[in-house]
Legacy VTK file of the C-alpha trace (Angstrom):
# vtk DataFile Version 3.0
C-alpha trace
ASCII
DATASET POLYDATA
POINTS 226 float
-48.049 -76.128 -65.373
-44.636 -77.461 -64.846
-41.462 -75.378 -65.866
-37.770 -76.100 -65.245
-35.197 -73.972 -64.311
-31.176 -75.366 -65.393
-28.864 -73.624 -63.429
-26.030 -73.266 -65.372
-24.536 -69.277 -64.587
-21.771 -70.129 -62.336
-18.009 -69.505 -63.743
-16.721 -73.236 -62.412
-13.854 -72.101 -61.035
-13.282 -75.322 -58.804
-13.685 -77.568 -62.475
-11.236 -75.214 -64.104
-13.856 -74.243 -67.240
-16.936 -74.337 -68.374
-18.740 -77.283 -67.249
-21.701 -77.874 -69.167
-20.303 -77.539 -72.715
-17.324 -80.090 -71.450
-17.730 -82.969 -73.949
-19.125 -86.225 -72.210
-19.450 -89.472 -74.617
-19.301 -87.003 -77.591
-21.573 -84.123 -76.849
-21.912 -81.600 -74.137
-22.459 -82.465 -71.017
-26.174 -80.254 -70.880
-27.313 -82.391 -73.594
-27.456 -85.321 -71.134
-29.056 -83.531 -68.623
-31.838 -82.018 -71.112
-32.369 -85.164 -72.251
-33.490 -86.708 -69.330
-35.724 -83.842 -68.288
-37.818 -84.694 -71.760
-38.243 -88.361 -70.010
-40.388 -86.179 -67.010
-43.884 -86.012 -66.994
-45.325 -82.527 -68.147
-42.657 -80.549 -68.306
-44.191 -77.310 -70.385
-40.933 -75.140 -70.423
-37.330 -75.242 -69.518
-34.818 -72.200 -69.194
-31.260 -72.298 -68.959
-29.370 -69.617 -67.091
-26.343 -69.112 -68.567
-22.709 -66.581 -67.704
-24.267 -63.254 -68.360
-20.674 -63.166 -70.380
-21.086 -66.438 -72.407
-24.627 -66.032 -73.392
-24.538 -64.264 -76.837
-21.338 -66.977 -77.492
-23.339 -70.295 -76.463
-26.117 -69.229 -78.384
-24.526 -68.715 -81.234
-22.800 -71.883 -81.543
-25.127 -74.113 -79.346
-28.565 -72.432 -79.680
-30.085 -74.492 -82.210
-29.725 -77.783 -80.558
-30.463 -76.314 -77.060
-33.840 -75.141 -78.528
-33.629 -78.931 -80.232
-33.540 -80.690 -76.847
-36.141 -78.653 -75.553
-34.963 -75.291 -73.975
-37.440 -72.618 -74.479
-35.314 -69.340 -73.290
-31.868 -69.019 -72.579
-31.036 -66.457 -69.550
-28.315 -64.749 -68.183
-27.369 -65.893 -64.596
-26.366 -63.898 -61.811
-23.185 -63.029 -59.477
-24.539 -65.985 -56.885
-26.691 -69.186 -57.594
-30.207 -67.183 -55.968
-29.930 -64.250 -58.563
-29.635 -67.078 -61.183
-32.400 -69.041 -60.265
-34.729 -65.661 -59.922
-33.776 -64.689 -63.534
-35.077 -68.209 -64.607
-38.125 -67.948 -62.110
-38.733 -64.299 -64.117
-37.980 -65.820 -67.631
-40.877 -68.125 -67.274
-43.966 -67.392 -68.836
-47.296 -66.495 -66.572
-48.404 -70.032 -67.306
-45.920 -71.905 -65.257
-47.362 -72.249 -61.526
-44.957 -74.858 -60.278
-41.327 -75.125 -60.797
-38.426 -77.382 -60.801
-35.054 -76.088 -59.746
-32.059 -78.677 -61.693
-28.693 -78.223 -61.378
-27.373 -78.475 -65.141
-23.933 -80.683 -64.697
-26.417 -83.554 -62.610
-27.217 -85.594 -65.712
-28.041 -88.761 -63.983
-30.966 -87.719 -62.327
-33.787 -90.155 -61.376
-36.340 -89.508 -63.608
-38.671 -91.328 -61.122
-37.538 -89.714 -58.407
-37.886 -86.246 -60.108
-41.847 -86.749 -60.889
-42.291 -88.129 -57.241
-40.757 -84.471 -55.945
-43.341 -83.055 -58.285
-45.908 -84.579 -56.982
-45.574 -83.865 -53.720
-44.544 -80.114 -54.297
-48.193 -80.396 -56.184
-49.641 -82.261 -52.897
-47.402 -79.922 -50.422
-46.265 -76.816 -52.126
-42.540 -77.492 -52.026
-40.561 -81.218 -52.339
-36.635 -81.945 -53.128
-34.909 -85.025 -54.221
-32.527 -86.165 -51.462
-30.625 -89.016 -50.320
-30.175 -90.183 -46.245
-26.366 -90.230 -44.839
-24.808 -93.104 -44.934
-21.734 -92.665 -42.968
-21.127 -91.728 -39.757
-21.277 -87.628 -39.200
-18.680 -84.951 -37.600
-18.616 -82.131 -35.993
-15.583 -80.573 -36.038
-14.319 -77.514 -34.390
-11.943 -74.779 -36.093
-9.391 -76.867 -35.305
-10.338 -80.156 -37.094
-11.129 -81.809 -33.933
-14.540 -83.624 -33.244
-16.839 -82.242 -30.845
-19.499 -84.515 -31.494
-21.596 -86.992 -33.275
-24.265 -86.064 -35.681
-27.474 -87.939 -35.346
-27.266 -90.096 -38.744
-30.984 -90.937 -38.963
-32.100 -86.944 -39.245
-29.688 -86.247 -41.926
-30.210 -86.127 -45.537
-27.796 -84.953 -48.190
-29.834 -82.979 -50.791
-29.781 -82.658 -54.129
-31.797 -81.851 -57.323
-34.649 -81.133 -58.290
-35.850 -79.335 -55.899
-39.654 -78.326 -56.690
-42.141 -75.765 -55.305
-45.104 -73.673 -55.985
-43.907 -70.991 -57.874
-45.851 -68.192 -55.855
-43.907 -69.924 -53.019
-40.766 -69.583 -54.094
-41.228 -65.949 -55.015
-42.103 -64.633 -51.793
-39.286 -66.873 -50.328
-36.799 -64.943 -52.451
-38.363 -62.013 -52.025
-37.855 -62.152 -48.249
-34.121 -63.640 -48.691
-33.573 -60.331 -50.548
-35.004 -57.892 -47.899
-32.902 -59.676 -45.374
-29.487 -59.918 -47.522
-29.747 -63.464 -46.714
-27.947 -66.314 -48.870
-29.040 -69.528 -48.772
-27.572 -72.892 -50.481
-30.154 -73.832 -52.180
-34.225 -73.225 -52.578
-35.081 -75.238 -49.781
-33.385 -73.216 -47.500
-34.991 -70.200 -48.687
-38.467 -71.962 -47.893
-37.435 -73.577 -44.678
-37.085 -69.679 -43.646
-40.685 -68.171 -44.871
-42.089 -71.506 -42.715
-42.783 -73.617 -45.656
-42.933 -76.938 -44.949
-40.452 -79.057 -47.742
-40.652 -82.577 -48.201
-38.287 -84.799 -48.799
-38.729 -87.308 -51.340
-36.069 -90.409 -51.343
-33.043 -90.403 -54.936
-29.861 -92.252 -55.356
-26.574 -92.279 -55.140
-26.165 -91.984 -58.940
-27.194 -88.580 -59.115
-23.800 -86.756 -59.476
-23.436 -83.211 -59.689
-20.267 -82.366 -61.701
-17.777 -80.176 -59.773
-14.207 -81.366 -60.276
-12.744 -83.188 -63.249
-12.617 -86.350 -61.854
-16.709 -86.254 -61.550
-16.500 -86.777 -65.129
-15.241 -90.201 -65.312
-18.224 -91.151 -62.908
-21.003 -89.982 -64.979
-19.618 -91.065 -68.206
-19.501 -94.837 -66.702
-22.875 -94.044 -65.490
-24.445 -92.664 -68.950
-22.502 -95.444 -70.681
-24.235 -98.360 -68.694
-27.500 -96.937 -69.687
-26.332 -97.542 -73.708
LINES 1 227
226 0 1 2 3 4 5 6 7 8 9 10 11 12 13 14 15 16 17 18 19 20 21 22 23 24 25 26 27 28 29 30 31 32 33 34 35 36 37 38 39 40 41 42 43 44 45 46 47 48 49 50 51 52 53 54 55 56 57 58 59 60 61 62 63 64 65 66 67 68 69 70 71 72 73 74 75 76 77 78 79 80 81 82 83 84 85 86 87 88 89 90 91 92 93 94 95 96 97 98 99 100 101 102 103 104 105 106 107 108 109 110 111 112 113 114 115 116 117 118 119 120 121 122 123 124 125 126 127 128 129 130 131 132 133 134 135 136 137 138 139 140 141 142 143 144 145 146 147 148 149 150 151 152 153 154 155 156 157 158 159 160 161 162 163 164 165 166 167 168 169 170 171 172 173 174 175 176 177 178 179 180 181 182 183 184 185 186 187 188 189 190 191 192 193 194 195 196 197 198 199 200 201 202 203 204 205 206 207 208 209 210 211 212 213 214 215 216 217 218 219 220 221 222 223 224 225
């Protein structure tokens, strides 16, 4: 069975606040992203990491309607984005053999894109939504000058979900902890156990929320969908 991990636990220091409760077209911005995870296919549970700080505040004043929109456990995150996933890996019940990794401020996921990725993760054991480069690529020295070109056509920018067998992704943080290794996201925890990770194809619409002026993209985007 399908279960989703939100990744909300990080402080958003580079937004200035709390990201997910920041109001977008009159509710928080999680509520968009929830919503659109109830549009998957067989989704069986859903926990949101959460500040270890915040927790006992949020759900106070926003547990109701998380439970509402679908969230089945809230969790407290951890000091990097690994810990907090592996707290929502733990938090899921025994039942849940595949899982879906989503960042919580990307509320304009493609829904069709996100059961494709679960497919394949079914077909392949691990899958992420990404999108190819466009533009031409860099590589810069320490200096900001270019030493070189970066083959376009191998490079894709990645996003969320990102899917995999749940047994999978278990040893692949187990081994990332042994090692003291950090990686940026779940794919590059598998990519080091020797799991092979497919890439299934997204859009451009699917913006993560980072800085304030992210906002005034995904609010155009949610409102053309009204």
């Amino acid at each position: 069975m399908l279960g989703v991990v939100l990744t909300a636990g990080g402080a958003g220091i580079r937004f200035g606040g709390e990201k997910i409760l920041v109001p977008v077209l009159g509710e928080p911005l999680v509520f968009h992203t929830l919503r659109r995870i109830g549009r998957m296919a067989d989704v069986a549970e859903i926990v949101l990491t959460l500040p270890a700080a915040r927790l006992r505040a949020i759900d106070a004043e926003y547990g109701a309607g998380l439970t509402d929109a679908g969230v089945t456990k809230l969790v407290a995150g951890g000091a990097t984005r690994q810990q907090s996933v592996r707290n929502g890996i733990d938090a899921l019940s025994a039942r849940i053999d595949l899982v879906a990794v989503h960042d919580a401020v990307r509320p304009v996921f493609s829904v069709a894109a996100a059961d494709r990725a679960v497919a394949e993760a079914r077909r392949m054991g691990a899958a992420i939504v990404a999108v190819p480069a466009r533009d031409t690529l860099k590589k810069v020295d320490s200096g900001l000058g270019i030493v070189g070109t970066v083959e376009r056509r191998t490079v894709w920018h990645a996003e969320t979900p990102q899917v995999a067998r749940r047994d999978l992704l278990l040893r692949a943080f187990a081994s990332a902890s042994i090692e003291d290794f950090t990686g940026t996201d779940e794919a590059s925890l598998l990519e080091r156990i020797g799991q092979r990770v497919v890439v299934v194809k997204g859009d451009s619409f699917n913006v993560k929320v980072t800085e304030r002026e992210d906002l005034a993209v995904v609010e155009a985007l949610l409102s053309g969908e009204r």
